[in-house]
MDAnalysis code that builds the backbone (N, CA, C; Angstrom):
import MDAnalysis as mda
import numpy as np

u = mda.Universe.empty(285, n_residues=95, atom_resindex=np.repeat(np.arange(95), 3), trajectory=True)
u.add_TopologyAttr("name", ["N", "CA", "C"] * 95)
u.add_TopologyAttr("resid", np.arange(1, 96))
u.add_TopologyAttr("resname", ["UNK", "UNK", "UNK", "UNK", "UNK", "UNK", "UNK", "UNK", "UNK", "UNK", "UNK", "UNK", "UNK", "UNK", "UNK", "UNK", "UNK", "UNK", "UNK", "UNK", "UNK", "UNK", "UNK", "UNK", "UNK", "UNK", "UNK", "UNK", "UNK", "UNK", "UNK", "UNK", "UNK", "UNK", "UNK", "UNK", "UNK", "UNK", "UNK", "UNK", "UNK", "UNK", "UNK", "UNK", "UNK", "UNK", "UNK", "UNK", "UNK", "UNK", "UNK", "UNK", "UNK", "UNK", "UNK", "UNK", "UNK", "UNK", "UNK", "UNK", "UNK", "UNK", "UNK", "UNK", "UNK", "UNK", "UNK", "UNK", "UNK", "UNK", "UNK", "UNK", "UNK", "UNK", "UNK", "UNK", "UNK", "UNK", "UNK", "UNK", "UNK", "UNK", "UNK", "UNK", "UNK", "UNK", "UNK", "UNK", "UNK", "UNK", "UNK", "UNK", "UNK", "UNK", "UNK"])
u.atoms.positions = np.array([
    [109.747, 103.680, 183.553],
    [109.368, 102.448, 182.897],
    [110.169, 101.305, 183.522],
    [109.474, 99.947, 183.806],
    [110.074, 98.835, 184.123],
    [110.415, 98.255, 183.438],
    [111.834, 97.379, 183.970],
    [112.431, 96.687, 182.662],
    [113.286, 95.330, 183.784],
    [113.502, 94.510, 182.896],
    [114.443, 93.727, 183.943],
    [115.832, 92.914, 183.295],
    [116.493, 93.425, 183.760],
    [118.080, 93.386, 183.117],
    [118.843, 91.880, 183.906],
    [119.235, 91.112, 182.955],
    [120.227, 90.239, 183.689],
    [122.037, 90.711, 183.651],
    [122.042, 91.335, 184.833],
    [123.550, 91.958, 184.877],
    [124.498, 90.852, 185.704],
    [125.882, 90.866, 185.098],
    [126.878, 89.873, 186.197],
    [126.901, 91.057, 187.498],
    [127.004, 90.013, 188.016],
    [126.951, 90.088, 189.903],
    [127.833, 91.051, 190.370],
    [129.433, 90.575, 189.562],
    [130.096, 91.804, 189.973],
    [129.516, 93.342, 189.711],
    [129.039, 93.672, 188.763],
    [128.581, 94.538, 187.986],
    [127.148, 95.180, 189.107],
    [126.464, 94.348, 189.730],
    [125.137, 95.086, 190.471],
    [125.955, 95.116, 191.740],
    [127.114, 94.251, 192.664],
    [127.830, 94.430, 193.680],
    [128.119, 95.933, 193.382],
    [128.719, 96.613, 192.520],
    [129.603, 97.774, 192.344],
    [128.439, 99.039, 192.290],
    [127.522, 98.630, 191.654],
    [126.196, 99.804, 191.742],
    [125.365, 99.993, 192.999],
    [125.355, 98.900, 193.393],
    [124.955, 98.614, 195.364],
    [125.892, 99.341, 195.975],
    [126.947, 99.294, 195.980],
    [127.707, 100.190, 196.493],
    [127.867, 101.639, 196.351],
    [128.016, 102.013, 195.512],
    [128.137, 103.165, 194.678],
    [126.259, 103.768, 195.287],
    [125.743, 103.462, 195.321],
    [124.350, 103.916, 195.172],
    [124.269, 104.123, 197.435],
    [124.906, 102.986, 198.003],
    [124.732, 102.805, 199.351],
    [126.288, 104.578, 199.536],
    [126.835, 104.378, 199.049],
    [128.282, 104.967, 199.536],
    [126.874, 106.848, 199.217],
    [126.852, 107.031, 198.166],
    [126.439, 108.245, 197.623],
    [124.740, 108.253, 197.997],
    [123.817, 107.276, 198.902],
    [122.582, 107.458, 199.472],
    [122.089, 107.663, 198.589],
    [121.583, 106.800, 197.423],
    [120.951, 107.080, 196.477],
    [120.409, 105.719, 196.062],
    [119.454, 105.934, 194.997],
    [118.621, 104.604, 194.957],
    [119.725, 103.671, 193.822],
    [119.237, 102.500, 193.837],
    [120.188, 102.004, 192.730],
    [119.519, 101.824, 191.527],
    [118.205, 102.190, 190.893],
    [118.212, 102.550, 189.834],
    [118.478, 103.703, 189.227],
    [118.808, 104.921, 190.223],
    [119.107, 106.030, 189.439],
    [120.922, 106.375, 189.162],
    [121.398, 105.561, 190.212],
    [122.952, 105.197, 189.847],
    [122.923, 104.426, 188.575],
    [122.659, 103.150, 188.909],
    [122.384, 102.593, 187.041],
    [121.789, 103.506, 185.898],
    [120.788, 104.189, 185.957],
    [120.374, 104.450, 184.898],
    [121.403, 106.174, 184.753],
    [122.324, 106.760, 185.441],
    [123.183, 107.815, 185.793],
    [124.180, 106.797, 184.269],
    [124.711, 105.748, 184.751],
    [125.845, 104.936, 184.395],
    [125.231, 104.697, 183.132],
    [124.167, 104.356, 182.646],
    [123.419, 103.824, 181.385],
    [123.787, 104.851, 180.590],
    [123.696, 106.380, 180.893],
    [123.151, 107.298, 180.313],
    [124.733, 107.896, 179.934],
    [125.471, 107.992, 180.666],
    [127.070, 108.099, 180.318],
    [127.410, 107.451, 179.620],
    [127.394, 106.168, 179.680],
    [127.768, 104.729, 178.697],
    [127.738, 105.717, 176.936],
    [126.124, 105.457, 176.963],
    [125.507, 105.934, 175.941],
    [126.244, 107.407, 175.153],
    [126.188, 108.351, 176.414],
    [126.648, 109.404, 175.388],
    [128.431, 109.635, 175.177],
    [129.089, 108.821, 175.706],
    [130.352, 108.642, 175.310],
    [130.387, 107.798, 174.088],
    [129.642, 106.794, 174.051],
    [129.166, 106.296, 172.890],
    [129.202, 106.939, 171.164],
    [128.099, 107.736, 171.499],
    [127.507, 108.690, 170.753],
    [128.596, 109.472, 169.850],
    [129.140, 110.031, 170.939],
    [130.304, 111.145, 170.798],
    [131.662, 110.114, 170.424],
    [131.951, 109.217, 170.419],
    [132.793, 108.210, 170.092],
    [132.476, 108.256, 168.276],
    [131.343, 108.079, 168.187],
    [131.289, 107.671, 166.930],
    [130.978, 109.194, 165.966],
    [130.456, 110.183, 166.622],
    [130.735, 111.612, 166.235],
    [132.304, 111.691, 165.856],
    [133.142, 111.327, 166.120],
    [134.253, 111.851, 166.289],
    [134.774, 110.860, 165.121],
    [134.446, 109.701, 165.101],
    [134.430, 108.380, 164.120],
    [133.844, 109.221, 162.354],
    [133.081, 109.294, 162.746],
    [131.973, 109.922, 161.470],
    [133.212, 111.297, 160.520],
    [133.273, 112.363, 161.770],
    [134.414, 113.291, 161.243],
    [135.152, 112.997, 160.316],
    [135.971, 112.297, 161.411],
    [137.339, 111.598, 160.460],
    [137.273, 110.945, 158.841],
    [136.654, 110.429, 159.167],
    [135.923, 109.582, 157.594],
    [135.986, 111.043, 156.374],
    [134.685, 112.050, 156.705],
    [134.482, 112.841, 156.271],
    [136.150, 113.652, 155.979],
    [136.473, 113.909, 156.837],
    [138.055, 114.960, 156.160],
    [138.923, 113.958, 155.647],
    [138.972, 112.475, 156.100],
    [139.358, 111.425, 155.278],
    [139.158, 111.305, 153.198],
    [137.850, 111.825, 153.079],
    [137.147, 111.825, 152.098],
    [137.388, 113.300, 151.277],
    [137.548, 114.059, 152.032],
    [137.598, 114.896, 151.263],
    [139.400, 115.320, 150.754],
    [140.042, 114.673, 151.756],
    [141.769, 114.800, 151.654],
    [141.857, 114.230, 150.393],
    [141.539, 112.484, 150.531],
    [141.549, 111.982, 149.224],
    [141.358, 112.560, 147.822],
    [139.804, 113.482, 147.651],
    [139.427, 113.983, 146.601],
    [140.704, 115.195, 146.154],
    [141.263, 115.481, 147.343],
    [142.004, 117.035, 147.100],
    [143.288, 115.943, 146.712],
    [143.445, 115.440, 146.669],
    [145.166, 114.767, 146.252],
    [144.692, 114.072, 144.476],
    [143.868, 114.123, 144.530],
    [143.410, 113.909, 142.646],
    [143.092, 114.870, 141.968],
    [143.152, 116.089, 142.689],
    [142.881, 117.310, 141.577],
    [144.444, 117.677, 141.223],
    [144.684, 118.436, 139.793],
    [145.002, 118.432, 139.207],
    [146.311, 120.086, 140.000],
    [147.139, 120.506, 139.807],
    [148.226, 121.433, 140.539],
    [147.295, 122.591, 139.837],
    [147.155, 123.739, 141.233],
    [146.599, 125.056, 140.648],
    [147.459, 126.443, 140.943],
    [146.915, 127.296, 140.499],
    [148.104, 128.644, 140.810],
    [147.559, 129.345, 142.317],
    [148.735, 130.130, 142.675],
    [148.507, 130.702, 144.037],
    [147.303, 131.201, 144.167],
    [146.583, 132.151, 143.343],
    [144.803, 132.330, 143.542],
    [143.818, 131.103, 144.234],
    [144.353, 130.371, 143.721],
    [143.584, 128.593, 143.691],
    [143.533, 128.582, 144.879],
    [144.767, 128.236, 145.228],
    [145.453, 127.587, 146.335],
    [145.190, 128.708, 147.673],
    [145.012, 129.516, 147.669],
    [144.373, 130.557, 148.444],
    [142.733, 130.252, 148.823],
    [142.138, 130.644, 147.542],
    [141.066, 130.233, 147.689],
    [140.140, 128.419, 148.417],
    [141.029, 128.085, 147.839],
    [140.635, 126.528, 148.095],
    [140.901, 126.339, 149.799],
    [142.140, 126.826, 150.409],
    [142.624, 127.270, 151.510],
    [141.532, 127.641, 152.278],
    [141.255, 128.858, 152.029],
    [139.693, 129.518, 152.558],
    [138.417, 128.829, 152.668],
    [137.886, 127.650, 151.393],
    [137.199, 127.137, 151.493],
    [136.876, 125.901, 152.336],
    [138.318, 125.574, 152.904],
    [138.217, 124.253, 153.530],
    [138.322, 124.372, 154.781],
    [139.170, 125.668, 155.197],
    [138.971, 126.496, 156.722],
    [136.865, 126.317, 156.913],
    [136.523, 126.968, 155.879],
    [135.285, 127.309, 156.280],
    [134.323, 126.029, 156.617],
    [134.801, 124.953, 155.358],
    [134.140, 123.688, 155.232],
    [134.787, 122.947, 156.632],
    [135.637, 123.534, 157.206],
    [136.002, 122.417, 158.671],
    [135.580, 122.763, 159.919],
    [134.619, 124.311, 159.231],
    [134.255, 124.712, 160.640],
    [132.897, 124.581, 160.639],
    [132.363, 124.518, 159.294],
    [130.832, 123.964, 159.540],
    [130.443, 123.009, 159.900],
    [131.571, 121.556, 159.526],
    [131.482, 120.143, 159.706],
    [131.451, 120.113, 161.412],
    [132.319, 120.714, 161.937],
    [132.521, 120.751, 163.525],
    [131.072, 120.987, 164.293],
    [130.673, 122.266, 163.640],
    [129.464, 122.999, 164.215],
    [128.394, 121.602, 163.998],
    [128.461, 121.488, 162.836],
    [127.360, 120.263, 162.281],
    [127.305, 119.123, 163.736],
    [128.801, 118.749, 164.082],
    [128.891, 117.455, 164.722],
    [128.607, 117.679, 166.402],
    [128.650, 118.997, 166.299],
    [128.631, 119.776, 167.590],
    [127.192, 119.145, 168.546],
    [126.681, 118.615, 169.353],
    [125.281, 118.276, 169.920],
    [125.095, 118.341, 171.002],
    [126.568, 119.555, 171.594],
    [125.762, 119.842, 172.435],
    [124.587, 121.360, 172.562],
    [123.703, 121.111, 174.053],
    [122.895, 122.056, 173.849],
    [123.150, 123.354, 173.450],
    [122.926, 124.398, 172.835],
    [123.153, 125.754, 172.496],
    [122.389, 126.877, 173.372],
])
């Protein structure tokens, strides 16, 4: 698909190059660079999203009320499990 981008100069100098150095066209260097941008991006805010989430749930666990070693075992177990589903959840890459 065509599109037409107004990029600073330095910025298409460095992809002209990059594209002349590695014999390659310079839209597929740009759109190589687009596509990295993007999924560091992505995964930036994956990692953003997490935090929040065990953020949220730390909080809730510091307002419950003191329990006995059964508890505290159990609850232990449950949050091992709940930190490994959240991971898997955030996980994108291919399988």
């Amino acid at each position: 698909m065509k599109t037409t981008l107004d990029l600073p100069n330095d910025l298409v100098i460095e992809i002209k190059l990059k594209a002349a150095r590695e014999q390659r066209k310079m839209k597929d260097v740009a759109a190589e660079a687009l596509r990295l941008g993007l999924k560091n991006q992505t995964q930036g805010n994956d990692h953003i999203e997490k935090q929040s989430l065990i953020q949220k749930k730390l909080a809730a666990l510091a307002r419950l009320k003191p329990v006995d070693q059964d508890q505290k075992k159990a609850l232990k177990r449950y949050l091992s499990d709940y930190r490994e589903d959240r991971e898997n959840a955030f996980d994108r890459s291919p399988s």
